[in-house]
C-alpha positions as a printed Julia matrix, in Angstrom:
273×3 Matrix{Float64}:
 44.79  155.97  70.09
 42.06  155.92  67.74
 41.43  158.86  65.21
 38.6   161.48  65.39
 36.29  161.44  62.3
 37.47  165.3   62.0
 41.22  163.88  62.26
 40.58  161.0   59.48
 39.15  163.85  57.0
 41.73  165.84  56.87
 44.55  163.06  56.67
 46.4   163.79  53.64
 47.44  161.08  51.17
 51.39  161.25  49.99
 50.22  160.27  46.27
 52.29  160.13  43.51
 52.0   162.09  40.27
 49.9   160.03  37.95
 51.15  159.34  34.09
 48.89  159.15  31.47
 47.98  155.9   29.62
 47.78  154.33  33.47
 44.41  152.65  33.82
 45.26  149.59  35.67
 46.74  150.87  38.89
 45.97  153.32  41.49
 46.92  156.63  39.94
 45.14  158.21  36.59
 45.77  161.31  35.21
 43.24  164.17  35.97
 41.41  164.88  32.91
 38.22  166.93  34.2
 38.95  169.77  37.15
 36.95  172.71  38.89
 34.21  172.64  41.46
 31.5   172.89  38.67
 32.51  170.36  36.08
 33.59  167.62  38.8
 30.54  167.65  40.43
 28.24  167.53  37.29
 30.48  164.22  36.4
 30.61  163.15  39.94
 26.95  163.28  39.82
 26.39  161.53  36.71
 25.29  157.55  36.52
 26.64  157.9   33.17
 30.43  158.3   34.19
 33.08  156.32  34.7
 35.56  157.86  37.69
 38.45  156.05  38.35
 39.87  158.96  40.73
 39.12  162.7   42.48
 42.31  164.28  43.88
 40.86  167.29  45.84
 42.55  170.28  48.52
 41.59  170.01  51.94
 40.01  173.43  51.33
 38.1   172.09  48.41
 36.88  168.79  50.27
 34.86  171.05  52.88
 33.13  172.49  49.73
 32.52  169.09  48.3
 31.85  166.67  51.04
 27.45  167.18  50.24
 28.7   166.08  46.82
 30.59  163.1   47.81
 27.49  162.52  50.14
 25.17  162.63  47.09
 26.6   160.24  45.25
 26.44  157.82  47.89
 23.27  158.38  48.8
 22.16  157.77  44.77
 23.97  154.38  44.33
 26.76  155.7   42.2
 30.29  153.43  42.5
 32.8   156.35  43.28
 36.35  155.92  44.57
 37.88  157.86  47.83
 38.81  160.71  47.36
 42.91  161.27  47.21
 43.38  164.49  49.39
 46.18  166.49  49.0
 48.14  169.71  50.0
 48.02  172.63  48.11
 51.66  172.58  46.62
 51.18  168.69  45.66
 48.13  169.62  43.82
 49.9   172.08  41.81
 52.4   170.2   40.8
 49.91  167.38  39.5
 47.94  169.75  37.09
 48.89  171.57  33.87
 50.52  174.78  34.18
 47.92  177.68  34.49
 44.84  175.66  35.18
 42.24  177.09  37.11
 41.22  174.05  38.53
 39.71  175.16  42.11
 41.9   172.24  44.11
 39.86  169.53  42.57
 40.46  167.2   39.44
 39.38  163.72  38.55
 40.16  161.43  36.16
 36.68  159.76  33.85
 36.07  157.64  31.11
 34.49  159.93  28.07
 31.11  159.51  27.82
 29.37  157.3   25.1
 29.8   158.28  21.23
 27.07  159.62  19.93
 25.85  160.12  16.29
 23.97  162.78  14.83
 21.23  160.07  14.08
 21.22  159.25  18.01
 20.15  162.98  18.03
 17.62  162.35  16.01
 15.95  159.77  17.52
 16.39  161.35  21.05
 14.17  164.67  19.74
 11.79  162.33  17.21
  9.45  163.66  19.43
 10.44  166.91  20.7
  7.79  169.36  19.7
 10.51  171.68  19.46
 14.13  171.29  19.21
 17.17  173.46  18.83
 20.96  171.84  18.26
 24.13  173.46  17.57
 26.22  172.57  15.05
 29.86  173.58  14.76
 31.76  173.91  11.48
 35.7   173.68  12.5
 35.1   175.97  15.98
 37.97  173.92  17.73
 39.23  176.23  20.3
 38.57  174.53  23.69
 37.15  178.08  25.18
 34.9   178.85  22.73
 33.4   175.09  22.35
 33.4   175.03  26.07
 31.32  178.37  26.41
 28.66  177.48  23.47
 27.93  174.19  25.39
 27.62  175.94  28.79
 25.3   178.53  27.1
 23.46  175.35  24.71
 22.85  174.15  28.32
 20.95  177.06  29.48
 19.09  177.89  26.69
 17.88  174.0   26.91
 19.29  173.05  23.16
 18.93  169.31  22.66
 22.54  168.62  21.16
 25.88  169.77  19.77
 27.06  168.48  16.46
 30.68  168.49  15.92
 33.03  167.66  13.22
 34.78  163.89  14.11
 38.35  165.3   13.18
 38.71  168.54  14.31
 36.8   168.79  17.65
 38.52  169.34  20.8
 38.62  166.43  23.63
 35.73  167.0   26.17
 37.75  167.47  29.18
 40.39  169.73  30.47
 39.72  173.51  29.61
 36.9   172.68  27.29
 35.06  171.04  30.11
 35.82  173.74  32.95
 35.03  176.97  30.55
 31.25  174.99  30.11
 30.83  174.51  33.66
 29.59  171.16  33.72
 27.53  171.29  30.41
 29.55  168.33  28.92
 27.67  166.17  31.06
 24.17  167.64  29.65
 24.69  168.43  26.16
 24.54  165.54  24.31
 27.51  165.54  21.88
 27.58  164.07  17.79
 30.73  163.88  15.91
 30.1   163.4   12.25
 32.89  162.58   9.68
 31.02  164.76   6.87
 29.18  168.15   7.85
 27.46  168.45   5.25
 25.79  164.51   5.63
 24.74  165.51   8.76
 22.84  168.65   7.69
 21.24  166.91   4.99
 20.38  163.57   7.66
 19.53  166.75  10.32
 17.11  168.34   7.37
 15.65  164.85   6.24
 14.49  164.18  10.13
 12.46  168.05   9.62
 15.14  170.4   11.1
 15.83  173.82   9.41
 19.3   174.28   8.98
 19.99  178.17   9.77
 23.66  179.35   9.08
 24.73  182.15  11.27
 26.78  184.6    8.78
 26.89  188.2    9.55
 26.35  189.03   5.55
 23.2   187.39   6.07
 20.18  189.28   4.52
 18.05  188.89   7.19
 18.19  189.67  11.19
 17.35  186.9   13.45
 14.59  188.6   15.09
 13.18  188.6   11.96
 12.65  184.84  11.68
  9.53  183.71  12.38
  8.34  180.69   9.98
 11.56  178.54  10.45
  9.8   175.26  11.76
  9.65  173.52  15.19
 12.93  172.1   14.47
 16.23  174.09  14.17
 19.62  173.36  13.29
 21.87  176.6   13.96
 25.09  176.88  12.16
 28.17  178.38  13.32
 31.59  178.74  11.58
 34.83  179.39  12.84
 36.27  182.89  13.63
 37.92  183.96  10.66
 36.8   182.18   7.91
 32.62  181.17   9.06
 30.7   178.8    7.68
 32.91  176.67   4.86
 31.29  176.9    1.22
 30.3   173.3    1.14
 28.17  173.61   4.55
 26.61  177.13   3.85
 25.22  175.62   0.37
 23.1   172.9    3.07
 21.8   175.64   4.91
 18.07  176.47   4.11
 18.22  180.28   5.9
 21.62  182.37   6.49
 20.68  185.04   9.16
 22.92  187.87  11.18
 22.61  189.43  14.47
 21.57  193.16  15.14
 24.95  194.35  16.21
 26.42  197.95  14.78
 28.93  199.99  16.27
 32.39  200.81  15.9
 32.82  196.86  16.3
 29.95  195.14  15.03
 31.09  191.37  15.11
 31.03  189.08  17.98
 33.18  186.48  19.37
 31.71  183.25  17.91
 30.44  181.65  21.33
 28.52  184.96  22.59
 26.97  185.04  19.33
 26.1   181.28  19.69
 24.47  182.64  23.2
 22.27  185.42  21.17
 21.63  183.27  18.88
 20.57  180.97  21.38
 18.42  183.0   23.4
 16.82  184.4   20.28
 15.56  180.96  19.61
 13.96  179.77  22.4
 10.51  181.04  21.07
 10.58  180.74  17.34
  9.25  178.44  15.7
């Protein structure tokens, strides 16, 4: 006897653990996972999804998704549905991955002189760069908030910057597949390439003399700076900034975590210049 529709939906697949490295069969490791950053690279022309494991609780959520996709063209395998405890045992200890994961390509390299062209003719522009922040939470949050402050691009360091997926990419919510992302070997080339192209490179350092809110003739065109917990902004990239500037903060703790000070800084920003 033929299957309902309803029936066919919620038919569960036994599917095997994937491995890593496997690209030529049927199973791939989940690399992206949680409602918010699979759908922004579900959605996006620009990815390459080989699969999407997904809860029969999390399908209902994500079936408009699934029907998006279709409906915009977009080459995107079945979905592999599978029971709760199956899931589990598929993704990394401690995840909070929502009961759904996929498995992408990464998206295409980009060079901090692809940034430049892409704002050449941005009346204004704002991009991040990050001097050795390579904890996956904070890189994750600064893109989610680069994404809704509308910045224009993240620069990161080639060596020590975090992979794009995993907890990075669920912490930013589905901003990896906004924010464009540079990697540049040398920091302190890219400042100087960033400067030459009319961007003001502002260091966030809270011995700064002056108070953000204070800025007010930085240019249409800013880089901000921002240095790892701990040690900041490294000698050799503070020399290539043109402004070091703090936040307002006092109190009995003063300092910020380095992404919600990337989100003040952020916000701050949006209207100078």
């Amino acid at each position: 006897m033929k299957k309902s529709k309803k029936e066919q939906q919620k038919r569960v697949i036994n599917q095997k653990t994937p491995a890593a490295g496997q690209r030529n069969n049927n199973t791939h490791k989940p690399n992206i996972y949680g409602l918010h950053a699979v759908r922004e690279a579900w959605l996006n022309k620009n990815r390459a999804i080989h699969a999407l494991y997904i809860t029969p609780a999390a399908q209902r959520q994500f079936e408009n998704d699934i029907l998006k996709a279709k409906k915009l063209g977009l080459q995107r395998p079945e979905p592999v549905i599978l029971e709760k405890a199956k899931f589990e045992k598929m993704m990394q200890r401690d995840s909070v991955h929502q009961g759904i994961a996929l498995n992408c390509d990464p998206l295409e390299e980009m060079d901090v002189q692809d940034l430049v062209i892409r704002t050449h003719d941005n009346r204004h522009s704002v991009i991040a760069l990050l001097d050795q922040v390579t904890d996956p939470h904070n890189v994750g949050a600064i893109m989610r908030s680069a994404s809704a402050f509308g910045l224009d691009g993240l620069v990161m360091q080639t060596r020590h910057a975090p992979a794009l997926e995993g907890v990075l990419a669920k912490t930013a919510c589905g901003a990896v597949d906004h924010i464009p992302v540079a990697c540049a070997t040398n920091l302190s080339r890219a400042l100087e390439d960033l400067k030459e192209a009319g961007y003001t490179a502002l260091g966030m350092d809270e011995r700064g003399s002056t108070e953000i809110g204070e800025l007010l003739d930085l240019g249409s065109k800013i880089v901000v700076v921002l240095g790892s917990e701990g040690t900041g902004i490294r000698p050799l990239v503070k020399e290539k900034c043109d402004v070091l500037t703090r936040l307002p903060t006092g109190g009995a703790i003063a300092s910020l975590n380095v992404s919600n000070a990337a989100a003040v800084a952020f916000y701050a920003l949006r209207s100078v210049g």
